[in-house]
C-alpha positions as CSV (number, residue, x, y, z in Angstrom):
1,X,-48.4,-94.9,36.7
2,X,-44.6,-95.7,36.6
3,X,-44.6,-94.5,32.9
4,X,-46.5,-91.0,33.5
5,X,-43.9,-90.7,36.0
6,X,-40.9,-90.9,34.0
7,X,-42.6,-88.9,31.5
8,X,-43.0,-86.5,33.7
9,X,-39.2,-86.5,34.8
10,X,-38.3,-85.9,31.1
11,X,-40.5,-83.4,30.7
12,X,-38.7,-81.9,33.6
13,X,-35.1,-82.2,32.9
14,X,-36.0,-80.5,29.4
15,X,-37.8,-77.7,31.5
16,X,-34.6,-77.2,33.1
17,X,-32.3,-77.8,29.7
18,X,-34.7,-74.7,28.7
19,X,-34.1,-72.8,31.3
20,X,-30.5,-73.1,31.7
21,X,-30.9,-72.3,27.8
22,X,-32.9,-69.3,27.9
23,X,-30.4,-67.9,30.7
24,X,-27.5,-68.9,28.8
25,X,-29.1,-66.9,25.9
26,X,-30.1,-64.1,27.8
27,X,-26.1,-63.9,29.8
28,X,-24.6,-64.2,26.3
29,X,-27.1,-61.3,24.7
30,X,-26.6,-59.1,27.9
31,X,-23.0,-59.5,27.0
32,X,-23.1,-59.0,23.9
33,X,-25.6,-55.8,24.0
34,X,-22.7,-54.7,26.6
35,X,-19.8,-55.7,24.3
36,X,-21.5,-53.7,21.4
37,X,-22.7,-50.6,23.7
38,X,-18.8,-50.3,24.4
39,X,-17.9,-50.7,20.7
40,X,-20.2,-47.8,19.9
41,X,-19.2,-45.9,22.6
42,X,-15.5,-46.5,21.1
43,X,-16.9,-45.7,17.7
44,X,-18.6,-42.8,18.4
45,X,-15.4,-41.4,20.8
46,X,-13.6,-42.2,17.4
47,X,-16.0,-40.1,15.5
48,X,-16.5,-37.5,17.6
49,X,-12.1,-37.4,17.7
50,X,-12.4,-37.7,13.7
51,X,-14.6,-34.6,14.1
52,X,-12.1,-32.6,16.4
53,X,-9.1,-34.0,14.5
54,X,-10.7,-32.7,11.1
55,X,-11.7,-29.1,12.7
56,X,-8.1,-28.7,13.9
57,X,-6.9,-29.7,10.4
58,X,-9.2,-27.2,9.1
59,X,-8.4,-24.6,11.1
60,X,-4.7,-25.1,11.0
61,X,-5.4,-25.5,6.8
62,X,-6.8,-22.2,7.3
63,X,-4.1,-20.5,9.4
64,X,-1.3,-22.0,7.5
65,X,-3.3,-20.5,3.7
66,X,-3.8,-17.4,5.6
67,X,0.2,-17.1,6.5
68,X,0.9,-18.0,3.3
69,X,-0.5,-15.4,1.7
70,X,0.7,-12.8,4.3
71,X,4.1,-14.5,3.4
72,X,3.3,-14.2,-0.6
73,X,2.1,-10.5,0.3
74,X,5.2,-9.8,2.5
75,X,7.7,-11.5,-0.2
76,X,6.2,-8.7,-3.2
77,X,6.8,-6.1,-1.0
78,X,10.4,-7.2,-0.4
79,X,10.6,-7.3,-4.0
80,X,9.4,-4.2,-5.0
81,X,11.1,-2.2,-2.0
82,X,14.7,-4.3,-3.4
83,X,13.8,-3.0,-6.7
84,X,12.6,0.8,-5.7
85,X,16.3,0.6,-3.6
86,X,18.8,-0.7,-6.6
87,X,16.8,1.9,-8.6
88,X,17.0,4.5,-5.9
89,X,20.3,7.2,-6.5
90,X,21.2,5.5,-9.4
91,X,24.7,6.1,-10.5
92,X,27.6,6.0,-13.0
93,X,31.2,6.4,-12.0
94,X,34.1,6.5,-14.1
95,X,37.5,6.0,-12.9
96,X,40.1,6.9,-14.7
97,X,44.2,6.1,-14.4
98,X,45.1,9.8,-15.4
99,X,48.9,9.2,-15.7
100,X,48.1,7.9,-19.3
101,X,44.7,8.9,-19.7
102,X,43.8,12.6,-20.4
103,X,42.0,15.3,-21.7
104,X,43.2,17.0,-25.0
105,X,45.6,19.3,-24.5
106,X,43.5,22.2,-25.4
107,X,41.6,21.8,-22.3
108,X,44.6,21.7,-19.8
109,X,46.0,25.0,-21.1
110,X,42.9,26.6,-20.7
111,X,43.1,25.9,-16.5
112,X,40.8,26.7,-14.8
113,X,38.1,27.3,-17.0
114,X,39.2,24.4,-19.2
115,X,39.2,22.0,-16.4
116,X,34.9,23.1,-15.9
117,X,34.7,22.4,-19.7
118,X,36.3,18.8,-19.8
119,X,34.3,18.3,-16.5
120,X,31.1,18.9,-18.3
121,X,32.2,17.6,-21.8
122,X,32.8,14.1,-19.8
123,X,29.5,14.2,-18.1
124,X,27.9,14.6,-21.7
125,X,29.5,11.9,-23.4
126,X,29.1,9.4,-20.2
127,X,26.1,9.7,-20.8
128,X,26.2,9.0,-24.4
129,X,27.5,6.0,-23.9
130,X,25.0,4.8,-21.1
131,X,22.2,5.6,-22.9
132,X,19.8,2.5,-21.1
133,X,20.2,4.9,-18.0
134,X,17.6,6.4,-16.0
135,X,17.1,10.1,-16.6
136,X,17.7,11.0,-13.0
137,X,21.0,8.9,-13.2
138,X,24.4,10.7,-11.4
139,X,27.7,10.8,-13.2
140,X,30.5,10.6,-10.5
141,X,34.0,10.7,-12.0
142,X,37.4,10.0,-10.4
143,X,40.5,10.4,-11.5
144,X,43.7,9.5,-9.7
145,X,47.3,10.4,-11.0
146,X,50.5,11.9,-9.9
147,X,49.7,15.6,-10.7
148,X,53.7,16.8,-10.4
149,X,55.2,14.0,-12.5
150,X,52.6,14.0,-15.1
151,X,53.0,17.9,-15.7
152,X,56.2,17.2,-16.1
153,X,56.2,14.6,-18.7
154,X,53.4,17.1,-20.6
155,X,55.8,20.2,-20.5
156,X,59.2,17.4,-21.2
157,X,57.3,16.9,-24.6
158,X,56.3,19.7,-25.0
159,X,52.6,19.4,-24.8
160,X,52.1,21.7,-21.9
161,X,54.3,25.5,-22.2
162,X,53.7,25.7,-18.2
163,X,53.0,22.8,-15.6
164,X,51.1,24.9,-13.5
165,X,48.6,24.8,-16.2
166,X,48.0,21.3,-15.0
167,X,47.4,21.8,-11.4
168,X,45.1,24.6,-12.4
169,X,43.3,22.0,-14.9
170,X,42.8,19.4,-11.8
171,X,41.3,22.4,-9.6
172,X,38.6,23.1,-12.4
173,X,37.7,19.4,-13.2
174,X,37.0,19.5,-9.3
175,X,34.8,22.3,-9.2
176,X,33.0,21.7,-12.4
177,X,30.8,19.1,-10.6
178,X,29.8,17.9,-7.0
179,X,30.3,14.8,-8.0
180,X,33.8,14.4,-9.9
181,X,36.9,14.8,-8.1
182,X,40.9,14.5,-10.2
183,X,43.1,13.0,-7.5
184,X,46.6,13.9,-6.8
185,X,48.4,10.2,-5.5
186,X,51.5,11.4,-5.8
187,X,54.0,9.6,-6.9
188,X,54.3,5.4,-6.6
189,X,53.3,3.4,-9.4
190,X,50.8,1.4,-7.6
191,X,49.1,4.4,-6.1
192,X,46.7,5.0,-9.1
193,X,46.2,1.3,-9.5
194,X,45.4,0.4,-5.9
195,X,42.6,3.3,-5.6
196,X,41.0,2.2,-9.1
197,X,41.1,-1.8,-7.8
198,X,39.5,-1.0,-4.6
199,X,36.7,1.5,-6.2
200,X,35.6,-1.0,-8.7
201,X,35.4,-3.7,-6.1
202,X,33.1,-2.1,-4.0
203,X,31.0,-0.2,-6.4
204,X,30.4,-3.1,-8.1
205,X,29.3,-4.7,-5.4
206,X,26.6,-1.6,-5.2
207,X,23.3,-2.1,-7.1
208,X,22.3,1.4,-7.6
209,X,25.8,1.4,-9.6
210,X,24.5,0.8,-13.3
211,X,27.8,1.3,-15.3
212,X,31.4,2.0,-14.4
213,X,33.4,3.5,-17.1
214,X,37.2,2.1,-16.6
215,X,39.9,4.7,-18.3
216,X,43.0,1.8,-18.1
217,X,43.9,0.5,-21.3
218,X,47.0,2.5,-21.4
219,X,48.1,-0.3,-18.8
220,X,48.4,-3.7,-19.2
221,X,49.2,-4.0,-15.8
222,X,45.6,-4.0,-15.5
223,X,44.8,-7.2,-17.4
224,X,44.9,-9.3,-14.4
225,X,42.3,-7.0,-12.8
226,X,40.2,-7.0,-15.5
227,X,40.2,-10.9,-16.1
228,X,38.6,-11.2,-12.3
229,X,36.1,-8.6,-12.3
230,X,34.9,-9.6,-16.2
231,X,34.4,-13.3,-15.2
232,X,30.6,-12.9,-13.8
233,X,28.3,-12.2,-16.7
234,X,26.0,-9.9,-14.8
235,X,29.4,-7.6,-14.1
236,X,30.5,-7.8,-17.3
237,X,27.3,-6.1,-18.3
238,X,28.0,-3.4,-16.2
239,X,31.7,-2.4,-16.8
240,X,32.9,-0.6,-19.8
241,X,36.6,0.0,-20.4
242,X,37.6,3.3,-22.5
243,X,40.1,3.3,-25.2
244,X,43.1,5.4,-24.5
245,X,45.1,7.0,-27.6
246,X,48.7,7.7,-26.9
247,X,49.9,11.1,-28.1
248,X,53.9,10.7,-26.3
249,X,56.0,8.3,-25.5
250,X,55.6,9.0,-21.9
251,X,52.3,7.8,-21.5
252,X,50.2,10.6,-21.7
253,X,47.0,9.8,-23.6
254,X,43.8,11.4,-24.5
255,X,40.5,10.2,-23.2
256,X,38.3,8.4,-26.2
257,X,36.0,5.7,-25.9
258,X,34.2,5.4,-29.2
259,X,33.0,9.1,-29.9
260,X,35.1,12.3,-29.3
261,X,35.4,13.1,-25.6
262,X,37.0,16.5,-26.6
């Protein structure tokens, strides 16, 4: 009887063992069914921030492509309203030192009239020389000098019978076109050089400037001048200098510049 009984008291302890077990088993698989719910409910916030982080990177993929191209678009038309502006009044401008750079004689004792002429004859053969130049391109022409001292250099060697033939000449060149003006400066020896300096300066600066025709060579005063502006290649495209002849002592000079100007 004694040994069914301690049977009987093994057989309950290892009831309890498996009982304690199975709870044990069943805490530790609640917790772990509770550990993993949480990690998929982490995972799936993850995904579901993946999503949301990917739609926003879409979208903002989107947005940025679409200001791009508005950018792109936007950056042609900049370009093409730059170009249709540089190419808009297009222009050439000479300027000319007249106080050792003239017209032939022939002109200048014709007055007036002769002063229309050389106008027109040095429209023509600006043009000649610029021949890369849109049709519609203006010629504007300037030229300074000191009206009273250089008729009387012309008349002191005899190239001119009357000064006034001179001042008459200036009037016509100044009426021949709307766009060319001969300058009286009066005299100063700087007064010429100062205008020319300062016009070159800022129409080179100018894109709708496509040439400017520079009647100095009489002076080497100038060759400081010309070393700075000629530096830049793209402004050296752009300048041109015209050949002066000398016909007197004094300076006075006709106007060439490869082909006949007369």
């Amino acid at each position: 009887m004694a040994q069914f009984l301690d049977q009987y008291r093994i057989i309950e302890a290892q009831k309890e063992d498996s009982v304690t077990f199975i709870k044990d088993l069943l805490v530790y698989i609640d917790k772990l069914e509770n550990d993993l719910r949480g990690e998929n409910q982490r995972l799936q916030k993850e995904l579901e921030d993946a999503h949301l982080d990917l739609d926003d990177a879409r979208r903002s993929r989107r947005e940025m492509q679409q200001q791009l191209t508005a950018t792109s678009q936007r950056l042609v038309q900049y370009n093409t309203d730059n170009e249709s502006l540089k190419n808009r009044n297009p222009y050439i401008i000479l300027l000319i030192d007249g106080d050792g750079t003239i017209f032939h004689e022939e002109y200048i004792r014709q007055g007036l009239e002769g002063g229309k002429k050389a106008a027109n004859a040095l429209r023509n053969a600006a043009l000649e020389q610029c021949p890369n130049i849109p049709d519609d391109v203006e010629v504007i022409a300037k030229i300074f000098a000191n009206v009273s001292g250089l008729a009387k250099a012309m008349k002191r060697v005899g190239v001119l019978d009357n000064g006034e033939d001179l001042r008459e000449f200036t009037l016509g060149f100044t009426q021949g076109k709307a766009s060319f003006d001969f300058i009286d400066v009066g005299h100063g020896k700087e007064r010429a050089d100062s205008k020319i300096r300062e016009a070159t300066g800022w129409n080179i600066r100018n894109h709708n400037c496509k040439q400017i025709l520079l009647g100095v060579s009489h002076d080497a005063g100038y060759a400081p001048f010309l070393d700075e502006v000629l530096r830049d290649e793209s402004t050296t495209r752009r300048i041109s200098i015209i050949e002066g002849t000398p016909i007197v002592r004094a300076r006075v000079k006709y106007l060439r510049s490869g082909t006949s100007w007369d």
